[in-house]
Backbone bond lengths (Angstrom), bond angles and torsions (degrees), N, CA, C in turn:
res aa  C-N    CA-C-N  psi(-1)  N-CA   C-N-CA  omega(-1)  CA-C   N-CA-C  phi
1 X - - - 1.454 - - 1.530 108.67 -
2 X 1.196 114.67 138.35 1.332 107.31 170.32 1.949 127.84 -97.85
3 X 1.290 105.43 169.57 1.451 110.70 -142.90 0.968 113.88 -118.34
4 X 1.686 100.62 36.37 1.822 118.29 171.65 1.264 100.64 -145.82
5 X 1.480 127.69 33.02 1.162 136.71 143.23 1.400 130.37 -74.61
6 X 1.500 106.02 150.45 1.439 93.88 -172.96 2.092 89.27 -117.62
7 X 1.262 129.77 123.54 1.202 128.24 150.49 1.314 130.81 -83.49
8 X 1.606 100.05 137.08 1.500 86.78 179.43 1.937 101.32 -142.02
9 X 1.451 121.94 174.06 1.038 121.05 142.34 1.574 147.76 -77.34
10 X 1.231 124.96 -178.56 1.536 118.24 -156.08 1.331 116.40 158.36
11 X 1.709 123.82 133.99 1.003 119.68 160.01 1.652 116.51 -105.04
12 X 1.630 116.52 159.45 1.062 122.87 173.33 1.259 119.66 -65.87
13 X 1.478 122.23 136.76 1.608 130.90 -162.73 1.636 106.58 -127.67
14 X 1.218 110.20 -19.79 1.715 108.23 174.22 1.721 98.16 -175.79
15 X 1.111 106.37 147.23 1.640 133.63 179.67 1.504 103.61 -102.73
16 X 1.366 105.48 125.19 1.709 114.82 -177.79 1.295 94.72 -124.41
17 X 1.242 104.89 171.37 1.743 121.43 -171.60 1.462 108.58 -80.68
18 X 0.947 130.05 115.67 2.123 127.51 161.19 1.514 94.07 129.46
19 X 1.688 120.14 40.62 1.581 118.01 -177.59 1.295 112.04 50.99
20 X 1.538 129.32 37.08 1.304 131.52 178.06 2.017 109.32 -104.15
21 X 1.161 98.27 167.07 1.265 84.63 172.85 1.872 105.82 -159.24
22 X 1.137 131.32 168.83 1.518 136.97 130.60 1.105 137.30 -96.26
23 X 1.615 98.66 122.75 1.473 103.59 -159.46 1.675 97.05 -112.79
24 X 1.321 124.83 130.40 1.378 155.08 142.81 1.724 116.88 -25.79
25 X 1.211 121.96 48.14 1.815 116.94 -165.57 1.823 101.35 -57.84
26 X 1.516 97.02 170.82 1.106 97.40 -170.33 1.360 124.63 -95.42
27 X 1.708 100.78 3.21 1.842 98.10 162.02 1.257 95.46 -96.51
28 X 0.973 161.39 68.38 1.312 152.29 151.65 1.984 118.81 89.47
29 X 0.978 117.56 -16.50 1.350 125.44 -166.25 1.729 112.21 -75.22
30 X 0.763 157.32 150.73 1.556 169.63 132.62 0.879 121.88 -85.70
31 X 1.770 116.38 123.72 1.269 103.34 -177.32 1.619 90.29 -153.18
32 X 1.526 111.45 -176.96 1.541 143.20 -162.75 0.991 114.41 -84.43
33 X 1.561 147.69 96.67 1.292 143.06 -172.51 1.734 123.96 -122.44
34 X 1.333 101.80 159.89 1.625 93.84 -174.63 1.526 91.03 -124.75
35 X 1.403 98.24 -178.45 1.707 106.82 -160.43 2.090 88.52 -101.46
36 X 1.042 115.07 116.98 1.987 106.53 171.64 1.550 116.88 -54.42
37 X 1.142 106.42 157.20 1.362 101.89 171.98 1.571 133.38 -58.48
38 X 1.354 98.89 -35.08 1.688 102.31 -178.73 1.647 95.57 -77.16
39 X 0.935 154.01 1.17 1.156 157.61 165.02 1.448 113.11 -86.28
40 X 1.560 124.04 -25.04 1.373 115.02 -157.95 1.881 85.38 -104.69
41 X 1.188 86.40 -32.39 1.940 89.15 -174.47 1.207 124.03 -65.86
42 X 1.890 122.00 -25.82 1.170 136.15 -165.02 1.485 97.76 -107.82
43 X 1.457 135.37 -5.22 1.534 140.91 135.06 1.678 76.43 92.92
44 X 1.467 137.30 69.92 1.264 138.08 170.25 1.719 95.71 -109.68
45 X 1.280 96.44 125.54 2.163 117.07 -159.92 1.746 84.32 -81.96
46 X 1.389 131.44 115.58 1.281 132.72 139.08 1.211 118.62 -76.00
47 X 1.866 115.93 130.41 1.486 100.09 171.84 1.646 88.15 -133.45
48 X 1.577 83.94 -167.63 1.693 93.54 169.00 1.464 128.41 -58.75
49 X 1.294 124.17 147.00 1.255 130.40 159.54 2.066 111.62 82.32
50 X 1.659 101.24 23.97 1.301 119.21 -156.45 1.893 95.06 -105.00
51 X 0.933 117.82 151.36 1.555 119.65 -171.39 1.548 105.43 -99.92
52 X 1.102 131.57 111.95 1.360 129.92 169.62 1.493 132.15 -110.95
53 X 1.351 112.84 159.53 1.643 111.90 173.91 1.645 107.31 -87.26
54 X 1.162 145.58 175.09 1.090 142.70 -179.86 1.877 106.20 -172.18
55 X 1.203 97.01 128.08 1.570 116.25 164.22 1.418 119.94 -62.80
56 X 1.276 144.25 135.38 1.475 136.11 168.99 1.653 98.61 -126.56
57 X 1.536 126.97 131.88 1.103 125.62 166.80 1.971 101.62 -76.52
58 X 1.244 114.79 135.21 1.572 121.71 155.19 1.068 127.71 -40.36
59 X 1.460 136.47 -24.80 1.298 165.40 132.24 1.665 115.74 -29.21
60 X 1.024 110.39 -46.78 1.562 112.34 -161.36 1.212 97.94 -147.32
61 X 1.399 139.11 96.11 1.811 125.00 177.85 1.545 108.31 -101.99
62 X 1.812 123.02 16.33 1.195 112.26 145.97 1.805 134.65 -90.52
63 X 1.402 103.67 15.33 1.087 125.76 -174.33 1.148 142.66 -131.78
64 X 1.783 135.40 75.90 1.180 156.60 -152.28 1.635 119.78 -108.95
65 X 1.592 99.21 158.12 1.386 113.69 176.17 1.491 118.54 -128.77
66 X 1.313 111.93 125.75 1.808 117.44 -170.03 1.332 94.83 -78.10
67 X 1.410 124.25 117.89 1.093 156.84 134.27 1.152 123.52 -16.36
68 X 1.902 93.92 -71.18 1.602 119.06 -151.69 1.421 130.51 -156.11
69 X 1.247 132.30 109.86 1.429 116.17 -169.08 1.555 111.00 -101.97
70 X 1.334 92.22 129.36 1.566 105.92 -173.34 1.523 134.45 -64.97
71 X 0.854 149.38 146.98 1.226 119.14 -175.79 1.519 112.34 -111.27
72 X 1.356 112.18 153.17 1.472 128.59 177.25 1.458 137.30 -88.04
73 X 1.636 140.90 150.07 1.288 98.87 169.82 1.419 122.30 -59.04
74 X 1.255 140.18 -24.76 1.630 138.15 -156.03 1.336 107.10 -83.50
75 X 1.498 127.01 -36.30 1.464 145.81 -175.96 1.419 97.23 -73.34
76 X 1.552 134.45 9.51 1.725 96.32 -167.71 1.749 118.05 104.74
């Protein structure tokens, strides 16, 4: 991982077309996210209302990558 990332939390707020999404962070911010690879390969189902980790480059903080999907009590 690299070490000019900024992670944060977030839930999903709307599903866009090309495995993209908007995610809801938890200070208030919204931003643009893509699904990671170890996520797209291991076929893990993102939907709405799902809690995620997310990458932010320092560069661009409207623009993120899901990491990680969190888990819930209802999911397991």
């Amino acid at each position: 991982m690299k070490q000019n990332l900024i992670e944060m939390e977030g839930v999903i707020s709307e599903s866009l077309p090309n495995a993209m999404f908007r995610v809801c962070l938890d200070n208030g911010c919204e931003v643009l996210a893509h699904i990671s690879g170890k996520i797209r390969r291991n076929y893990i189902r993102i939907l709405l209302g799902d809690r995620v980790k997310v990458e932010l480059s320092p560069y661009d903080l409207t623009k993120g990558r899901i990491t990680y999907r969190l888990r819930t009590k209802s999911n397991g």
